[in-house]
C-alpha positions in Angstrom: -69.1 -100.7 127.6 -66.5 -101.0 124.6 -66.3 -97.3 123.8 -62.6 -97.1 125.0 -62.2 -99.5 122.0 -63.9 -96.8 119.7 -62.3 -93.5 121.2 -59.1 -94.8 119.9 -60.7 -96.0 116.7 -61.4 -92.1 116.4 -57.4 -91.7 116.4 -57.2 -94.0 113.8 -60.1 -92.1 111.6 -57.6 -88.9 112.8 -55.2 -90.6 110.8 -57.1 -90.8 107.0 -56.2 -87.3 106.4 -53.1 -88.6 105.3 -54.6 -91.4 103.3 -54.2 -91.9 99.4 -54.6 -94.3 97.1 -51.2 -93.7 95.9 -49.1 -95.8 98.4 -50.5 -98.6 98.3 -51.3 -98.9 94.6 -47.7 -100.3 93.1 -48.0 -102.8 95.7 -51.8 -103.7 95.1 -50.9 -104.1 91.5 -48.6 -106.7 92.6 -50.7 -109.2 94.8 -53.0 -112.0 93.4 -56.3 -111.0 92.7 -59.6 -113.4 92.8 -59.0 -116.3 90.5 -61.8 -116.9 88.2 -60.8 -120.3 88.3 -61.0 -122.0 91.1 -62.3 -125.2 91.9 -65.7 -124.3 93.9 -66.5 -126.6 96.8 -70.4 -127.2 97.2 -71.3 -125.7 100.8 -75.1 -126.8 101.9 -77.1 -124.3 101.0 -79.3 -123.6 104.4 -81.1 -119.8 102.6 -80.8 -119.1 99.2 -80.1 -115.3 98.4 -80.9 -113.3 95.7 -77.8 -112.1 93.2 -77.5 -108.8 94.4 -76.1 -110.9 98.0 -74.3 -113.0 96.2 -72.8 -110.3 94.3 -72.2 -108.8 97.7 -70.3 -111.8 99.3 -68.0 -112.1 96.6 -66.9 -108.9 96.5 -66.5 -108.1 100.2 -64.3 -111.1 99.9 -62.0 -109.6 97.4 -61.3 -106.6 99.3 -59.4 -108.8 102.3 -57.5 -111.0 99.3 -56.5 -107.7 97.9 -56.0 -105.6 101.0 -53.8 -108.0 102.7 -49.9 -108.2 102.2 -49.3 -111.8 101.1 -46.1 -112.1 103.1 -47.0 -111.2 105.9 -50.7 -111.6 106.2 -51.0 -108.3 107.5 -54.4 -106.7 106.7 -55.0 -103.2 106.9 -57.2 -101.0 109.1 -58.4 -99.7 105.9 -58.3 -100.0 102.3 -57.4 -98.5 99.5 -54.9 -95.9 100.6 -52.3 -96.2 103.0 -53.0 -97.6 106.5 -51.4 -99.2 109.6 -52.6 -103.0 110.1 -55.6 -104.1 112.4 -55.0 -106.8 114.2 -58.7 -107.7 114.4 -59.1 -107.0 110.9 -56.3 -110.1 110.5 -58.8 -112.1 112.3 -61.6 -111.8 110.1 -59.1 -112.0 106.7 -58.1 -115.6 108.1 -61.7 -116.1 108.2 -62.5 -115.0 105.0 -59.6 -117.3 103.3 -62.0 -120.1 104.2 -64.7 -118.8 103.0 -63.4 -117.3 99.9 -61.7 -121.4 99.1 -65.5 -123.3 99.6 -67.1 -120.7 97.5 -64.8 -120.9 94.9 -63.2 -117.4 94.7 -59.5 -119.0 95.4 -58.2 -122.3 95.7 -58.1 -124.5 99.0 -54.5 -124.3 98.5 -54.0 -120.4 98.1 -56.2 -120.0 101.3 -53.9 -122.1 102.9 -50.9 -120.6 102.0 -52.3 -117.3 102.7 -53.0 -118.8 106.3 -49.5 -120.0 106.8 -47.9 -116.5 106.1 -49.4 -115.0 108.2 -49.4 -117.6 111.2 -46.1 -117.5 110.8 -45.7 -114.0 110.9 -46.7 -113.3 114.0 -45.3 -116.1 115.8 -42.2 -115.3 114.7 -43.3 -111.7 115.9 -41.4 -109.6 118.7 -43.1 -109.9 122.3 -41.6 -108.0 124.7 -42.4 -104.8 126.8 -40.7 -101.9 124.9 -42.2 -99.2 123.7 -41.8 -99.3 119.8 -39.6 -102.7 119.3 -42.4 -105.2 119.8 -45.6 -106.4 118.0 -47.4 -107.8 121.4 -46.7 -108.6 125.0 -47.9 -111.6 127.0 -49.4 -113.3 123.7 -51.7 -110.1 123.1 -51.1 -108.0 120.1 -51.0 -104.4 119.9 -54.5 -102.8 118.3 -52.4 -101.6 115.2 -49.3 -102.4 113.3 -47.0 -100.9 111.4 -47.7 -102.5 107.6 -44.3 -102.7 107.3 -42.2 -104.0 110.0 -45.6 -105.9 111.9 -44.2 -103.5 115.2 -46.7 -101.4 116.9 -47.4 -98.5 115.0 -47.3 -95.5 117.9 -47.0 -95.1 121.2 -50.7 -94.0 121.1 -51.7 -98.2 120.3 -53.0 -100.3 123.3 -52.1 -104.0 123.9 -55.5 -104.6 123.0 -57.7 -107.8 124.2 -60.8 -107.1 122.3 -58.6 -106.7 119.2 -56.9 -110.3 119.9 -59.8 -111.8 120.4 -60.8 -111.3 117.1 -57.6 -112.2 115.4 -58.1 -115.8 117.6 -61.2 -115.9 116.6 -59.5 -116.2 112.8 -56.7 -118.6 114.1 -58.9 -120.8 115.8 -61.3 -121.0 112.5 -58.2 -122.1 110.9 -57.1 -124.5 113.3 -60.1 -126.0 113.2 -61.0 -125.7 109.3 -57.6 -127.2 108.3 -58.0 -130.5 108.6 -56.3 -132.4 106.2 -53.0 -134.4 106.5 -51.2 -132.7 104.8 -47.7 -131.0 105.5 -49.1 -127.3 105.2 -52.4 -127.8 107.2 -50.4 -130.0 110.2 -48.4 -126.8 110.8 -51.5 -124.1 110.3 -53.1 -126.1 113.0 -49.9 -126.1 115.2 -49.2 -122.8 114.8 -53.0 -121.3 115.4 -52.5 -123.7 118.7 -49.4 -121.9 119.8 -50.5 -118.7 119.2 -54.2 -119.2 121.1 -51.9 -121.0 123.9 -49.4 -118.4 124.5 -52.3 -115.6 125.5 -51.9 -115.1 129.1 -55.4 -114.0 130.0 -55.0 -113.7 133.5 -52.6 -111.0 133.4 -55.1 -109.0 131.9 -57.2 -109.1 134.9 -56.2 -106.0 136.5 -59.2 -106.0 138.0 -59.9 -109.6 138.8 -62.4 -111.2 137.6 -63.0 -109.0 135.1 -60.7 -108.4 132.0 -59.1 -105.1 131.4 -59.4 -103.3 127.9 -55.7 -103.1 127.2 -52.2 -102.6 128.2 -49.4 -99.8 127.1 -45.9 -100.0 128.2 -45.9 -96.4 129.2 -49.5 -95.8 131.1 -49.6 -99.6 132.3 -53.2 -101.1 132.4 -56.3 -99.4 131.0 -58.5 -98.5 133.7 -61.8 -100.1 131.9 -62.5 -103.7 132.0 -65.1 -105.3 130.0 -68.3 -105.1 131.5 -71.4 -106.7 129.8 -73.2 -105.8 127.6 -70.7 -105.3 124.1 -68.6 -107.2 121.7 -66.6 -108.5 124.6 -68.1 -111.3 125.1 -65.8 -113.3 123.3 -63.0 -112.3 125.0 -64.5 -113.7 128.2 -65.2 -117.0 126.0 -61.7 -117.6 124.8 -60.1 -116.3 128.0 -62.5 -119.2 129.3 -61.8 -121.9 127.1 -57.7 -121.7 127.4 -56.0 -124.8 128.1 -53.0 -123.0 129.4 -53.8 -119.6 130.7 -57.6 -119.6 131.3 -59.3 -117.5 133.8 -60.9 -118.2 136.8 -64.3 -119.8 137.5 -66.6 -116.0 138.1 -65.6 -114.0 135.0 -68.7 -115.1 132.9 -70.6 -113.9 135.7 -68.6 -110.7 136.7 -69.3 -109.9 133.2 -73.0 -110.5 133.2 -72.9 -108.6 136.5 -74.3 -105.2 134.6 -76.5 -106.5 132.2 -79.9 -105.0 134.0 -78.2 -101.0 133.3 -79.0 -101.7 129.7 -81.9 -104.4 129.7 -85.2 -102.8 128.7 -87.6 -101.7 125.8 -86.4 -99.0 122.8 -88.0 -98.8 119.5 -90.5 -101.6 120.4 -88.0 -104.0 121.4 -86.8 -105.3 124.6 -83.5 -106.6 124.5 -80.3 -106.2 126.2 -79.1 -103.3 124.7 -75.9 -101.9 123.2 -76.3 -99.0 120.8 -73.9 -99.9 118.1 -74.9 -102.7 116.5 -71.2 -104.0 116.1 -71.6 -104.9 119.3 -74.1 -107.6 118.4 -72.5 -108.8 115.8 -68.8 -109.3 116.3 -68.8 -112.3 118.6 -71.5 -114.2 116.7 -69.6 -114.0 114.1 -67.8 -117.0 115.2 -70.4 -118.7 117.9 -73.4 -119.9 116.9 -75.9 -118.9 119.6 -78.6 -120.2 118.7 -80.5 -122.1 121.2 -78.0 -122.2 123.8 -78.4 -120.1 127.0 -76.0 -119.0 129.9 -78.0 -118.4 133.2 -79.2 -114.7 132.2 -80.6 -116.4 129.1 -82.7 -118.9 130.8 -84.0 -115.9 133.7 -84.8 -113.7 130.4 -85.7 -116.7 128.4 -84.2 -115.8 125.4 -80.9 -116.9 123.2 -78.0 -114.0 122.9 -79.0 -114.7 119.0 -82.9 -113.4 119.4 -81.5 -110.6 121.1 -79.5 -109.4 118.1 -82.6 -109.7 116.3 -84.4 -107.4 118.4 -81.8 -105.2 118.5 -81.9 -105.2 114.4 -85.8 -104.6 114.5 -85.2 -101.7 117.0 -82.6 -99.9 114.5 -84.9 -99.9 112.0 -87.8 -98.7 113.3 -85.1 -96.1 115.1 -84.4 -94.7 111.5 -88.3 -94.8 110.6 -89.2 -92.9 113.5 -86.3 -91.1 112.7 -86.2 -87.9 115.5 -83.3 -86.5 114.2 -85.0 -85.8 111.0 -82.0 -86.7 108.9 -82.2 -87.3 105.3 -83.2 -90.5 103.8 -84.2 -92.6 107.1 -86.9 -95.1 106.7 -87.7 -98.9 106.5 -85.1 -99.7 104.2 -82.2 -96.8 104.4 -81.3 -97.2 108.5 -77.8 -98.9 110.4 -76.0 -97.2 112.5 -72.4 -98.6 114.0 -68.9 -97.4 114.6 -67.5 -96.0 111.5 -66.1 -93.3 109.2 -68.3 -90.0 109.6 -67.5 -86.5 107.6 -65.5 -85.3 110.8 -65.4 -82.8 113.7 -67.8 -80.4 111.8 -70.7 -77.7 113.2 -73.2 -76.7 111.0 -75.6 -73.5 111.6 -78.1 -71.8 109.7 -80.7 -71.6 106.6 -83.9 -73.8 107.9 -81.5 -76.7 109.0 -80.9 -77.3 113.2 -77.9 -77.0 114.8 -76.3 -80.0 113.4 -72.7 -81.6 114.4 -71.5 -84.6 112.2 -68.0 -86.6 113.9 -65.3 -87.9 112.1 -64.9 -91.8 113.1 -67.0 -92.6 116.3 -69.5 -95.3 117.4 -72.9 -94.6 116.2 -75.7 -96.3 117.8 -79.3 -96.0 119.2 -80.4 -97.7 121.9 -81.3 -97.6 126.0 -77.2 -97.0 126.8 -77.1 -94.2 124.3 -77.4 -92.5 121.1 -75.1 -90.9 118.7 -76.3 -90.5 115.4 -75.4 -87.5 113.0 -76.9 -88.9 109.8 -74.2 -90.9 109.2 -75.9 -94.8 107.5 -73.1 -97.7 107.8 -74.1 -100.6 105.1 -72.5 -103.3 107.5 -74.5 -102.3 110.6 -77.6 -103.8 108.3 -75.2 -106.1 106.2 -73.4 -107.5 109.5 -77.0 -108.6 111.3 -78.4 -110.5 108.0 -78.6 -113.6 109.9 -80.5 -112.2 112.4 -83.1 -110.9 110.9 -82.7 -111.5 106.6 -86.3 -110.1 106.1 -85.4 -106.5 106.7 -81.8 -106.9 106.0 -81.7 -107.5 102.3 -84.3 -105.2 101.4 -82.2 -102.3 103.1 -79.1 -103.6 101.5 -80.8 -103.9 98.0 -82.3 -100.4 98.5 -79.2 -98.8 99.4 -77.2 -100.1 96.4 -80.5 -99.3 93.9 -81.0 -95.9 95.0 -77.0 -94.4 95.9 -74.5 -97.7 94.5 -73.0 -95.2 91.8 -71.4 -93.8 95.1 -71.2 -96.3 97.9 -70.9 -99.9 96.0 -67.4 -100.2 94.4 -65.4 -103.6 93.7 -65.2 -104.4 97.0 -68.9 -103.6 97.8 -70.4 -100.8 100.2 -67.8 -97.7 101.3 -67.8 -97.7 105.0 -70.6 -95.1 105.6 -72.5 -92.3 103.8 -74.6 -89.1 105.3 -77.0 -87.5 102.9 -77.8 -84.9 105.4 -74.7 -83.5 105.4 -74.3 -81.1 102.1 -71.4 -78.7 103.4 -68.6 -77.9 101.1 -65.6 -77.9 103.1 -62.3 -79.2 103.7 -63.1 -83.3 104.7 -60.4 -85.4 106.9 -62.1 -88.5 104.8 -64.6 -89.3 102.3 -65.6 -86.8 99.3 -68.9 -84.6 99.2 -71.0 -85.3 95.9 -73.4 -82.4 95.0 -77.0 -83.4 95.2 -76.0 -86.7 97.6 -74.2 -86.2 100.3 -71.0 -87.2 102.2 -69.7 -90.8 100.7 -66.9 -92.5 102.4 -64.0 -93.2 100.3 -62.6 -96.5 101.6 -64.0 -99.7 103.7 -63.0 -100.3 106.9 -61.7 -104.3 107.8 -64.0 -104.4 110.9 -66.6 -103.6 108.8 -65.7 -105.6 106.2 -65.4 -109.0 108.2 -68.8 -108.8 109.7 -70.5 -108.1 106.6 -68.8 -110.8 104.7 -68.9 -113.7 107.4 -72.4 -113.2 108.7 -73.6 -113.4 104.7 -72.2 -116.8 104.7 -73.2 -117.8 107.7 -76.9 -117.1 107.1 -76.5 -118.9 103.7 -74.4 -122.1 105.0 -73.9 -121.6 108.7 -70.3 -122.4 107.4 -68.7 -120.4 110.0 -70.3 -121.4 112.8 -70.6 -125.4 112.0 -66.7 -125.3 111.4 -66.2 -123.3 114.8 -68.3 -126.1 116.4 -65.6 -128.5 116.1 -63.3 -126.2 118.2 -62.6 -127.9 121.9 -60.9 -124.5 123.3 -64.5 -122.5 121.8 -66.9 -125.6 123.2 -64.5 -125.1 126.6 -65.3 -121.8 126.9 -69.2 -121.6 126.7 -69.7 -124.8 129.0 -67.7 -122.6 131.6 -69.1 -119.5 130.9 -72.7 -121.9 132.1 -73.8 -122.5 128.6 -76.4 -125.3 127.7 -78.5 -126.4 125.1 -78.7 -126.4 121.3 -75.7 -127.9 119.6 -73.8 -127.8 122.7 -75.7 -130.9 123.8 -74.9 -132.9 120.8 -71.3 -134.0 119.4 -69.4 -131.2 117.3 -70.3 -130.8 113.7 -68.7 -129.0 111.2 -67.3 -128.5 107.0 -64.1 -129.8 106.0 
């Protein structure tokens, strides 16, 4: 399970109490905002949505245009206030570029340039073994960086593989998605190649055949390895599809080796189960799953897409059951995922249970697990809208009519909010507003990215048909046993 990933999230959310809006706001003054004028590129319009989306998309954009440092490309764990970089949160910006040039928010052009900087950032970045003097080792990159210098930001940061995967995932979109002849697109392609080819995935395999969480210089290998089911599948995937380091034939299936601990009914559904629902989400971000099937998906006879859906459906009717009995749960307030939370707090007396609310940790619900304290996260619905767009809008929609004066800014929903919790008291993050509730006070790039990229993919499939075209992703599935759908046919994609 990918809760080693989220315990040292919870470090990170440790790390807000120092966060203010002060640091980084000469700088934010400074960057480019949205352009109003850009030329917008028609994208085949696959589901309409209704303004409110729309609105949505465009503003969830903004917040990776503005949050990231131009020169560098460096995009912060959160945003606005001072933060160390995310590494994955990098992936999903380089994502968002695209997506932000074919809907018209920037130019082609500033997307690309964007792109470049930061390509060349971290190839030019220190890979070595020290403790503080290096960015990555082996062609991984540490979890966090420092904003600044791009080095790893404390000796508490992993060499993390999860977290790489999902900056590849963002270099290999733009690798593939920059396909013009140009001078600037020739080396964006070049360089995402280099930087996919230089991951050396088998050294992660502390336990071979499986792939181990992460690496530090001073306690060596994480013990953990990614075990199905989680967001790892894509590491598997990529490790798969390398042309220079790829793992061995048998990962795919040590992976799907523990897939019956979690397979089973909750809520109505029966699925393959993972509690958070970031966990659902991340990889199909970038793979379209539909209709193709490894061999667990032809035994169950269903796609890993369908099973997101069920897990959507079995959130929701989670929050309508709602056992906790927390405030405002129902068929259009529900989501729970790894984010923000009011923090470490116990709370006893008056007619209220014992309650205990967490600072960042990985909410979920399902067969594995649950940890809930109240807390709603806007991208846990926002992030499965392809899945399942019938209860996903409404939610979103609800959430913004009823609470937006709190939790929809210029950038779109705050990470999380808990209207249960109504103690005044000294809050690591977030602000307490009488009569509401707890409200987070920034948004978090992991959240961000899925919420953003999942919108256009359920509008276009732009994401998806443009990942299509990628040999190394194609590679990897068709290893992993993957057959079926658009895997059959030749690769399609946007330019």
């Amino acid at each position: 399970m990918g809760l080693k990933y989220s315990c040292l999230a919870i470090l990170a959310a440790t790390m807000l109490v120092c966060a203010t809006a002060t640091g980084q706001a000469a700088a934010h003054s400074q960057r480019s905002h949205v352009s109003h004028k850009a030329e917008k590129t028609r994208l085949a319009q696959v589901n309409k949505v209704p303004a409110s989306i729309d609105d949505l998309e465009r503003r969830t954009f903004a917040w990776f245009w503005d949050a990231a440092d131009p020169k560098t490309g460096l995009v912060p764990d959160h945003f606005p206030g001072e933060s160390f970089a995310s590494i994955a949160s990098v992936g999903f910006g380089l994502t968002a570029y695209g997506v932000g040039a074919e809907r018209g928010y920037i130019t082609r052009e500033q997307a690309a340039e964007r792109t470049l900087a930061t390509l060349k950032f971290f190839d030019e970045s220190t890979q070595d073994e020290s403790e503080d003097g290096a960015s990555g080792f082996h062609g991984f990159f540490y979890h966090f960086l420092d904003m600044k210098t791009g080095k790893r930001f404390g000796r508490w940061v992993e060499l993390s593989s999860v977290d790489t995967t999902l900056m590849m995932g963002g270099v290999l979109f733009a690798q593939s998605y920059y396909d013009r002849d140009t001078p600037q697109e020739t080396q964006i392609r070049e360089l995402a190649d280099k930087l996919y080819r230089n991951v050396d995935w088998p050294w992660m395999q502390h336990h071979d055949p499986l792939i181990s969480m992460g690496w530090t210089p001073g306690g060596k290998f994480i013990e953990s390895d990614w075990r199905g089911y989680n967001e790892g599948s894509l590491v598997y995937i990529l490790a798969l599809g390398s042309p220079t380091h790829p793992v061995a034939d048998g990962a795919w299936n040590a992976w799907l080796h523990t897939y019956d601990a979690t397979w089973g009914e909750f809520y109505g559904q029966t699925f393959l189960n993972f509690a958070p629902l970031f966990g659902h989400q991340f990889s199909q971000v970038w793979v379209d799953m539909r209709g193709i099937r490894d061999d667990w998906n032809r035994e169950k006879n269903l796609d890993y897409f369908e099973n997101s859906r069920r897990a959507t459906y079995s959130q929701q009717a989670y929050a309508i059951a709602n056992p906790g009995k927390f405030e405002g749960y129902g068929k259009n307030v529900w989501g729970l995922s790894a984010s923000n939370g009011p923090g470490g707090i116990i709370v006893e007396g008056g007619d209220q249970q014992h309650r205990e609310f967490h600072g960042y940790t990985a909410r979920g619900a399902g067969r594995d697990y649950i940890s809930d304290d109240g807390t709603i996260v806007p991208m846990a619905a926002g992030g499965s809208i392809a899945f399942a767009p019938e209860i996903v809008i409404p939610a979103l929609e609800e959430m913004k009519k009823r609470w937006g004066k709190y939790i929809y800014t210029k950038y779109g929903f705050v990470d999380a909010f808990n209207l249960t919790f109504q103690t005044r008291t000294e809050l690591r993050t977030g602000k307490l507003v009488p009569g509401v509730g707890w409200v987070d006070t920034v948004h978090i790039g992991i959240d961000q990215g899925p919420m953003l990229l999942m919108i256009e993919n359920y509008r276009s499939n732009f994401v998806w048909d443009v990942m299509k075209k990628n040999p190394y992703i194609r590679k990897g599935l068709e290893r992993a046993g993957f057959r079926g759908g658009w895997l059959d046919g030749a690769a399609t994609g946007a330019k």
